[in-house]
NULOLO-240963 format. One record per residue (C-alpha): x negated, y negated, z negated; residue in three letters. Coordinates in steps of 0.5 Angstrom, whole numbers, padded with zeros to 4 digits, always signed. Layout:
XYZALA
...
END
This chain:
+0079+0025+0049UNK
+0078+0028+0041UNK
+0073+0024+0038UNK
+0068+0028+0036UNK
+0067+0030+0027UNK
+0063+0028+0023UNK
+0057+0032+0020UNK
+0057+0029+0013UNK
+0062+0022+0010UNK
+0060+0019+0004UNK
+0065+0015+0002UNK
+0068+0012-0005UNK
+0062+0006-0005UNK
+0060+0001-0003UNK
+0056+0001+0003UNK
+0051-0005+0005UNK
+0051-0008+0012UNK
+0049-0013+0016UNK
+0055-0017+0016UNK
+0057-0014+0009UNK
+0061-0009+0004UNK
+0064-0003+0007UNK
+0067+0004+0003UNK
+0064+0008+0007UNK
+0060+0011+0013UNK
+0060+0018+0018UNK
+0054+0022+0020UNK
+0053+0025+0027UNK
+0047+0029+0029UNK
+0043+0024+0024UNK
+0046+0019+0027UNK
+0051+0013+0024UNK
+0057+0014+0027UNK
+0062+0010+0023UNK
+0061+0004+0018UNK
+0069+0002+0015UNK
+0074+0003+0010UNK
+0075+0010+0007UNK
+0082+0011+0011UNK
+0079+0010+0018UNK
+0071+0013+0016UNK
+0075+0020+0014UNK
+0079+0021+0021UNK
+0072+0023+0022UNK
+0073+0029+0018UNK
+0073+0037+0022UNK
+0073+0043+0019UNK
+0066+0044+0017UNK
+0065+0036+0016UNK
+0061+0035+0009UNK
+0065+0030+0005UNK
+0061+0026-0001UNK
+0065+0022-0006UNK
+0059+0017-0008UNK
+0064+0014-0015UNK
+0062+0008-0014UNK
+0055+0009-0012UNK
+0051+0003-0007UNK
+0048+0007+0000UNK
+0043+0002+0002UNK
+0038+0002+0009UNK
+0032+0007+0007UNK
+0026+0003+0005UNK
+0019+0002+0009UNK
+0013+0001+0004UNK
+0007-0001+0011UNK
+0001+0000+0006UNK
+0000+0006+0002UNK
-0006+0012+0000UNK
-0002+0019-0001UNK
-0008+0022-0001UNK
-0011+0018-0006UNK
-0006+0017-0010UNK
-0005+0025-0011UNK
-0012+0026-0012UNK
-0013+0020-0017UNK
-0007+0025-0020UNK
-0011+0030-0021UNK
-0018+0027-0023UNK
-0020+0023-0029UNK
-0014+0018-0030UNK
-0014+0012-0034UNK
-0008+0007-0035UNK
-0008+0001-0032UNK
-0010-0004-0037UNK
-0013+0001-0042UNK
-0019-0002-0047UNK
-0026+0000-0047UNK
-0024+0004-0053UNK
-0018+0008-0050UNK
-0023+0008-0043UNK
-0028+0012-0047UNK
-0025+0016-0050UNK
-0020+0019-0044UNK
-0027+0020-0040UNK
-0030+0023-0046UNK
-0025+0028-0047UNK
-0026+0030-0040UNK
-0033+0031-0041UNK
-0031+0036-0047UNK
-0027+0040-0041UNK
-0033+0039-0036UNK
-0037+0045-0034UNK
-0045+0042-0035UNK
-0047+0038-0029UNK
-0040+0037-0026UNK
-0038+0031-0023UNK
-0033+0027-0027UNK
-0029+0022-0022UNK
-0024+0017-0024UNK
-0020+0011-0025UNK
-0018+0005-0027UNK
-0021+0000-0029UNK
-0020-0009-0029UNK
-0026-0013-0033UNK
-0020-0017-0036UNK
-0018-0010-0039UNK
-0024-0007-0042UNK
-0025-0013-0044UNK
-0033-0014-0043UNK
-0037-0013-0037UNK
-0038-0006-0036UNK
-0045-0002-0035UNK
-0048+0004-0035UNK
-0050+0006-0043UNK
-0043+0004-0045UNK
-0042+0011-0040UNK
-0047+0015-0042UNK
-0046+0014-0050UNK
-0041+0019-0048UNK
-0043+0022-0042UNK
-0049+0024-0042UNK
-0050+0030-0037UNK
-0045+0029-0034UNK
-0044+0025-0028UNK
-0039+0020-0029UNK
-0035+0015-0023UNK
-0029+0011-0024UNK
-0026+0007-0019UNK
-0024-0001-0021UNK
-0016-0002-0020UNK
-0017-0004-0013UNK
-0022+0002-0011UNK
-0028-0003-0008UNK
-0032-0002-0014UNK
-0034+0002-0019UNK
-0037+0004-0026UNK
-0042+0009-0026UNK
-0046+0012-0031UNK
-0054+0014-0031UNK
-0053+0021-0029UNK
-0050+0019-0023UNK
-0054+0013-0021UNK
-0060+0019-0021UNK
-0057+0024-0017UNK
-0056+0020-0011UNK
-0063+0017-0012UNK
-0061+0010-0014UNK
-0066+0006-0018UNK
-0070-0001-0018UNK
-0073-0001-0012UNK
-0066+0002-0008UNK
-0064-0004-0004UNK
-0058-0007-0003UNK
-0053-0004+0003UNK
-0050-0009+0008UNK
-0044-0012+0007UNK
-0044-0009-0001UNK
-0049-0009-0007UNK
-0051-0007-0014UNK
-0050-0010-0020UNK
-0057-0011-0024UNK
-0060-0012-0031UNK
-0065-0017-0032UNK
-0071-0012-0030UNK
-0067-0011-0024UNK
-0064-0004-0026UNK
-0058-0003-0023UNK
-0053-0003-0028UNK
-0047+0002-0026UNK
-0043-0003-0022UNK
-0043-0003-0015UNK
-0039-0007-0010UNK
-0036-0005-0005UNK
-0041-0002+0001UNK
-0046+0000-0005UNK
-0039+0004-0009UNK
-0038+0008-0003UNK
-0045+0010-0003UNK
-0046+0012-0009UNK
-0038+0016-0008UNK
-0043+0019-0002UNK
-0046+0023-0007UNK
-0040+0025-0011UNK
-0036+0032-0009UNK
-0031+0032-0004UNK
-0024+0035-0005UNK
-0023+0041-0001UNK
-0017+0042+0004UNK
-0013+0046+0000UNK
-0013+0039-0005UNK
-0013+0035-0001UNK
-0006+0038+0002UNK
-0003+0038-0005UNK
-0004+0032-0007UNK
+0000+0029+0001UNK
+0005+0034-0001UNK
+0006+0031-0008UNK
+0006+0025-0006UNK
+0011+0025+0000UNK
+0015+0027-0005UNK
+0014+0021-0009UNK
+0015+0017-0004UNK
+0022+0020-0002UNK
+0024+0021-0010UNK
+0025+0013-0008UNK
+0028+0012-0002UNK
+0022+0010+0002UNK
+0024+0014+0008UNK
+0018+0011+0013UNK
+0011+0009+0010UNK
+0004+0007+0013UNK
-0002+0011+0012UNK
-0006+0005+0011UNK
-0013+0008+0010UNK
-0014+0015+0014UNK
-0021+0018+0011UNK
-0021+0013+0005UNK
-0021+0019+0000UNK
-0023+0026+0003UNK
-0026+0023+0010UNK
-0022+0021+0017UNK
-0022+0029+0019UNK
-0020+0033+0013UNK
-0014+0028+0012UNK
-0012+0029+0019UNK
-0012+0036+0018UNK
-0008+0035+0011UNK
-0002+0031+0015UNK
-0002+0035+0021UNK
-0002+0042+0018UNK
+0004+0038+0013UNK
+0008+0037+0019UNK
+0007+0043+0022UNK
+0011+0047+0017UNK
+0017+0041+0016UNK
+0014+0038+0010UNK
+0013+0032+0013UNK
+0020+0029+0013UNK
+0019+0021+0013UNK
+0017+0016+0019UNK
+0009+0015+0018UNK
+0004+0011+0022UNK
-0004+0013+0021UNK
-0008+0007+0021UNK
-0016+0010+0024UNK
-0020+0007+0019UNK
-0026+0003+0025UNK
-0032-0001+0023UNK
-0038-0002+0028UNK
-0043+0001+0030UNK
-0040+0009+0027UNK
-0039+0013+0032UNK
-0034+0018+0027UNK
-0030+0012+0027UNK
-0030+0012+0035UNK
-0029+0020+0036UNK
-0023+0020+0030UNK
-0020+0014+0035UNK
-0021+0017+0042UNK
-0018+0023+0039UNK
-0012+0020+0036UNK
-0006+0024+0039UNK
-0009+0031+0038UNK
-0006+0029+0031UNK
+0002+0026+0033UNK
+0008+0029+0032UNK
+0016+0029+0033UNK
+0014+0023+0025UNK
+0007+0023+0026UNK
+0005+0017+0029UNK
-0003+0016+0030UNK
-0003+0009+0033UNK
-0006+0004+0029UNK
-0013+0002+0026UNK
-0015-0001+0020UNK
-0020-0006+0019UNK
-0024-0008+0013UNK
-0025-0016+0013UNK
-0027-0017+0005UNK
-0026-0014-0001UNK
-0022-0017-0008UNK
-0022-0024-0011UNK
-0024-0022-0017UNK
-0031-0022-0022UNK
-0034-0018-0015UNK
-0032-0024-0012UNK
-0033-0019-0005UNK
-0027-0023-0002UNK
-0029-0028+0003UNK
-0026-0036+0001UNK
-0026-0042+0004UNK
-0027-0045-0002UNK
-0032-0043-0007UNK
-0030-0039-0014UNK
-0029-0042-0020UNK
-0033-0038-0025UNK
-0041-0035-0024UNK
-0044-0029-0024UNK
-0049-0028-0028UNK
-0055-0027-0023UNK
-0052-0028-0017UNK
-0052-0036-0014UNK
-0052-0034-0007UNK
-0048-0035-0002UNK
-0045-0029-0003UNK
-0043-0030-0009UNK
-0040-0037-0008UNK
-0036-0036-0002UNK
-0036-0027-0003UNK
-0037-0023+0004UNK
-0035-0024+0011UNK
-0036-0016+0013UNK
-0035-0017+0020UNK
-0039-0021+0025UNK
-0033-0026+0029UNK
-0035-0024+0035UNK
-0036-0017+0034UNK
-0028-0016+0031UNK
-0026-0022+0036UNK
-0029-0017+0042UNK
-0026-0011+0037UNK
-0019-0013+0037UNK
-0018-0015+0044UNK
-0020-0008+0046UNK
-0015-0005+0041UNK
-0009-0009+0043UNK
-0012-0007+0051UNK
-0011+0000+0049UNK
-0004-0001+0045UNK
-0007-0001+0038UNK
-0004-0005+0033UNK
-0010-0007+0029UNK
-0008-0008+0020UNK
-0014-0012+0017UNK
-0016-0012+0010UNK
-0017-0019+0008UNK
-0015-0022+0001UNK
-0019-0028+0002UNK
-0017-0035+0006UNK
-0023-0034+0011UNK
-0022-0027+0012UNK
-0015-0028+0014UNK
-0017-0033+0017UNK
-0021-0030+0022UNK
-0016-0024+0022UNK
-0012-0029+0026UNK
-0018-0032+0030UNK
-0019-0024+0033UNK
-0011-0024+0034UNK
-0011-0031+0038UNK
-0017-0028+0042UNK
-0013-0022+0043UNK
-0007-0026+0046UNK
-0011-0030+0050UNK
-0015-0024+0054UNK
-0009-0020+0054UNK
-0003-0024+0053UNK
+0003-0023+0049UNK
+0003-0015+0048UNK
+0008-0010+0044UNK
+0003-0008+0039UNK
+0004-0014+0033UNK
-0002-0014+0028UNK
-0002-0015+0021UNK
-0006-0018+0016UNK
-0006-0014+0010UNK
-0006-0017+0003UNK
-0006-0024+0004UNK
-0007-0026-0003UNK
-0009-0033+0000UNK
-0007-0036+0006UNK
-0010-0044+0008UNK
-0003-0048+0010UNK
-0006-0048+0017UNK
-0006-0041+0018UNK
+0001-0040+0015UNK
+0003-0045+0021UNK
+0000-0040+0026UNK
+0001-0033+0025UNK
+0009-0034+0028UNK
+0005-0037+0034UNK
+0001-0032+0036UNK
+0005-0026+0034UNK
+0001-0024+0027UNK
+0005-0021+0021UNK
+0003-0023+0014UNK
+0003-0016+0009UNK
+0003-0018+0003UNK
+0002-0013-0004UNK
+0009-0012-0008UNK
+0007-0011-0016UNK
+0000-0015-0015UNK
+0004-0022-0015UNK
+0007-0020-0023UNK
+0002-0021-0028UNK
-0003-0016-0029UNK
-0010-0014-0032UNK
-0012-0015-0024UNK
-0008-0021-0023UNK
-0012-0024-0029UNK
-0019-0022-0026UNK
-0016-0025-0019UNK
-0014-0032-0024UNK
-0021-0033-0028UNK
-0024-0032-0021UNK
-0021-0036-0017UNK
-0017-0042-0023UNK
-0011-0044-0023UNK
-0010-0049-0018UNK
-0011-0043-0013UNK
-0006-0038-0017UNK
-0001-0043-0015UNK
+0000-0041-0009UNK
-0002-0034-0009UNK
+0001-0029-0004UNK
+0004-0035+0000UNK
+0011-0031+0001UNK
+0015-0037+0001UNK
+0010-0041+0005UNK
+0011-0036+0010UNK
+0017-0035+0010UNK
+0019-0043+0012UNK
+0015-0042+0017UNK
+0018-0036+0021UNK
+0012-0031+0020UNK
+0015-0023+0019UNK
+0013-0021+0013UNK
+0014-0015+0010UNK
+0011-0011+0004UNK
+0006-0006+0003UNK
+0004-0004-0004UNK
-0002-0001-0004UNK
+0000+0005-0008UNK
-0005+0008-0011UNK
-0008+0001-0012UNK
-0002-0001-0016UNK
+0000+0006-0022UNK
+0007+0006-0018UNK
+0010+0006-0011UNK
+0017+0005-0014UNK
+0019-0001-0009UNK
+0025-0003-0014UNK
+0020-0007-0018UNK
+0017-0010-0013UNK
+0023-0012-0010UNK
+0025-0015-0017UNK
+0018-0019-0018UNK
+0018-0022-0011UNK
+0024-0027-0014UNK
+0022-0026-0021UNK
+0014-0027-0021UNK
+0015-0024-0027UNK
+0013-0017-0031UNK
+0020-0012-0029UNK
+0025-0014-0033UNK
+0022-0021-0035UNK
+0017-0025-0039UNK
+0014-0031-0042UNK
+0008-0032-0036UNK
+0009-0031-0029UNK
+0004-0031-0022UNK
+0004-0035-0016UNK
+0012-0038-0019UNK
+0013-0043-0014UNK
+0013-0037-0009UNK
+0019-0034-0011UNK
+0024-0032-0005UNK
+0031-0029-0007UNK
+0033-0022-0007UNK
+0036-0022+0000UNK
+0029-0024+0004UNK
+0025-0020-0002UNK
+0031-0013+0001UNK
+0029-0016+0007UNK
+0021-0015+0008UNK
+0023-0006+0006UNK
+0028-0006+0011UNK
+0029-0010+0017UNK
+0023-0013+0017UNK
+0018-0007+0017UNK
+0023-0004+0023UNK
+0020-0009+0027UNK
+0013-0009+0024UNK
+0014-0001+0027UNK
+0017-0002+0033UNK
+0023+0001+0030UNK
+0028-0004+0029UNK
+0034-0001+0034UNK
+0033+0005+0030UNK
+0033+0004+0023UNK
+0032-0002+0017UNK
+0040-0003+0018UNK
+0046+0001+0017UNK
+0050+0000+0024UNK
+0053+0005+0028UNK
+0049+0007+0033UNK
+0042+0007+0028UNK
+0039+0014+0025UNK
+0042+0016+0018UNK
+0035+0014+0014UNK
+0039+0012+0008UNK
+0038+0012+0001UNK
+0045+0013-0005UNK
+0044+0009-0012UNK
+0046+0009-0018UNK
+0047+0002-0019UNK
+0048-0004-0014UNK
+0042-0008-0014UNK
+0046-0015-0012UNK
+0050-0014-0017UNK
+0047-0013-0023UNK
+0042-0019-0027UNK
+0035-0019-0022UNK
+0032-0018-0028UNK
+0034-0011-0028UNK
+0034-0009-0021UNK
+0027-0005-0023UNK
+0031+0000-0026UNK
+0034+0001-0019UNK
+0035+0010-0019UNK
+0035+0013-0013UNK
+0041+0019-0013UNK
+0039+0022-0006UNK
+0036+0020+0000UNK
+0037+0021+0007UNK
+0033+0022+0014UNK
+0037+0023+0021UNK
+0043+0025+0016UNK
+0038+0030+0012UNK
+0039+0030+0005UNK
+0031+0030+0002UNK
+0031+0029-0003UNK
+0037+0030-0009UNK
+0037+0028-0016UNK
+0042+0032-0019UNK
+0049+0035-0015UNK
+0054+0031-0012UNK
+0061+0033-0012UNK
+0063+0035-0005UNK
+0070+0034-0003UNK
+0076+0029-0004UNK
+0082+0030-0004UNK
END
């Protein structure tokens, strides 16, 4: 019997495998149909077969980035963007050419901000010294505060007698007025009041993002916050209608975001498959523990902060916040994992993710060992203890690529927590050596690129791309192999994937990436220069950086 041709070869490069280096592959109904030399790969070739000549290009596995925002990095791009990093000078100055453009009365709404960068404790006057009708809202770096100034403050009613919300507060002067900063629960109240994007804004800022992502190599993604950006249904609209009409092209799994006592939270969740398709698998749930190590000190810690808060020597503000009671997430988890969710936490302190891996432990323990592999987001510190216990319980730690590099955030987190902390932060290595899964998520938009080829470069280096004289959480370098490893062979696992794509085999869907030059052969401090030339999806081209040659001799 003739073997069926090839729809598409890619030959002449260098094509990484699980056992090694090959010359070539071909493509059979988006499947990989043969992986091997040049000769025996172009014996697949028929009359309508496409024939790529790669001239020495690299084709990889394609890329999984498990924590991303589409929709707010698109509409961030549309909004009043400060670079990361910008002084106060710099900051003011973008926001007051926004205002210049502002019709009277507008909301101005952006970001972002770190105190390190600004240099100075940010509050309201500073604001509206150049903005003073205008509503003004920046977000910080990690989207769990926010800056506003005093026209803000009085739209939506915030004044000195306005009290504290649960689990998030205001930041105040030494009458008791607030100062503009609010942390977390206080800084989506506040956002309440602010406009939100329409449907036609929230779809061209998916859109645009999609092709962001695959202009990467990113071939699969998790939406980590459905609803963070435009609220639960508008977003679930944008990534539906996008399917609808074939622009939806990579791998993508929606985490509902849940918190307790909503009943919004609960009607998204039970209506969850209204909103699947053929990429599209709404099938996780998002759950906030904490917020960020930083000057808010919102991160839950077993140990205390190092540094003070002015006015603030509250348990609090020594330990940071704890948003869930334990028995309520306990019960929580248990429920999600009965129902074959698989549960991602937010939880960038040690005790939050300690009590991620409590509620997973008592979810095993109700239910047994099930399919759904709970992942612990951010991990930005992890006790010992808990690193030991995560492969035990089936728990997988996400750990955020670009925050381990320094950085205006990472400065805040390191005056915030001291040195002796930072040494072990984003334990990678430590969860390695004890056969945790771990893969990477890169909270983009948190972070001013998805481009995970620097991500994959700084998990060795923990240096800046390209190298530099400070580092972040040294002793917790990995090689390049087990950084690869978290984008590809890992992830497909964390999804449920891992006998269809992360590895290029025959037999495993064509999700594959062609590049420039070969990451494990040029000096790591270079591998953040990594181009993507295409990218493909079942064998679909998706994305193509200039024209290929399309036949050889």
């Amino acid at each position: 019997m003739t073997e069926p041709y090839a729809d598409m070869i890619l030959v002449g490069g260098h094509v990484k495998t699980s056992s090694g280096w090959a010359q070539a592959l071909a493509v059979r109904t988006g499947v990989i149909d043969m992986v091997g030399s040049r000769e025996d790969v172009l014996r697949r070739r028929g009359p309508d077969t496409r024939v790529t000549d790669l001239a020495g290009d690299t084709v990889l596995p394609g890329l999984h980035d498990l924590h991303v925002h589409p929709i707010y990095a698109g509409i961030r791009e549309r909004r009043c963007k400060i670079p990361q990093g910008s002084s106060l000078a710099d900051t003011l100055r973008i926001v007051a050419e926004h205002i210049s453009r502002a019709a009277p009365g507008a909301w101005v709404l952006g970001g972002q901000w770190d105190t390190s960068a600004l240099g100075t404790a940010p509050e309201r006057t500073m604001l509206d010294a150049v903005a003073p009708g205008n509503p003004v809202l920046l977000e910080d770096t990690s989207g769990h505060s926010s800056w506003a100034n005093s026209a803000a403050l009085g739209v939506a009613g915030i004044g000195p007698g306005t009290p504290d919300p649960l689990g998030g507060y205001f930041e105040r002067d030494a009458a008791g007025n607030p100062s503009g900063i609010q942390r977390e629960t206080a800084a989506d109240l506040l956002a309440a009041s602010a406009p939100t994007p329409a449907d036609e804004e929230v779809e061209a800022a998916l859109e645009w993002a999609l092709g962001e992502m695959v202009s990467h190599g990113i071939t699969s993604f998790t939406e980590a916050a459905v609803g963070f950006t435009a609220g639960p249904r508008a977003e679930l609209r944008a990534y539906t209608r996008l399917a609808a009409r074939g622009a939806v092209r990579q791998r993508v799994r929606l985490c509902l975001v849940w918190s307790p006592n909503d009943p919004v939270c609960e009607e998204v969740i039970a209506t969850r498959n209204l909103y699947a398709s053929g990429h599209i698998t709404p099938d996780c749930v998002k759950i906030f523990l904490d917020g960020v190590p930083t000057d808010s000190h919102t991160a839950a810690m077993l140990e205390p902060y190092k540094d003070t808060v002015e006015g603030r020597d509250d348990e609090a503000g020594r330990h940071g916040l704890l948003a869930i009671a334990p028995a309520v997430l306990e019960r929580a988890v248990t429920r999600f994992d009965r129902m074959g969710i698989t549960v991602k936490f937010h939880a960038a302190g040690d005790a939050a993710v300690r009590a991620a891996l409590d509620a997973v432990e008592a979810a095993r323990t109700a239910n047994g060992h099930g399919p759904c592999m709970h992942n612990v987001g951010h991990c930005t510190f992890v006790a010992k203890t808990d690193i030991e216990r995560a492969s035990q319980i089936g728990a997988t730690f996400e750990v955020s690529p670009y925050l381990w590099q320094p950085s205006p955030i990472c400065s805040d987190i390191a005056a915030a927590v001291g040195p002796e902390a930072v040494e072990r932060v984003w334990p990678v290595r430590e969860m390695l050596e004890a056969r945790a899964l771990v893969v990477a998520g890169s909270d983009w938009c948190v972070v001013p690129s998805v481009n995970p080829w620097s991500a994959i470069e700084t998990l060795v280096t923990r240096q800046e791309p390209g190298g530099s004289s400070d580092s972040f959480g040294a002793s917790q370098a990995i090689t390049l192999e087990e950084a690869f490893d978290l984008f590809t062979v890992n992830s497909a696992r964390q999804e449920g994937m891992e006998n269809r794509v992360g590895r290029i085999e025959p037999g495993m869907l064509a999700d594959i990436v062609v590049v420039g030059q070969n990451p494990f052969e040029v000096p790591i401090a270079q591998v953040h220069a990594t181009e993507v030339k295409m990218t493909f999806i079942e064998g679909q081209l998706v994305f193509d950086a200039g024209a290929r040659k399309e036949s050889v001799s």
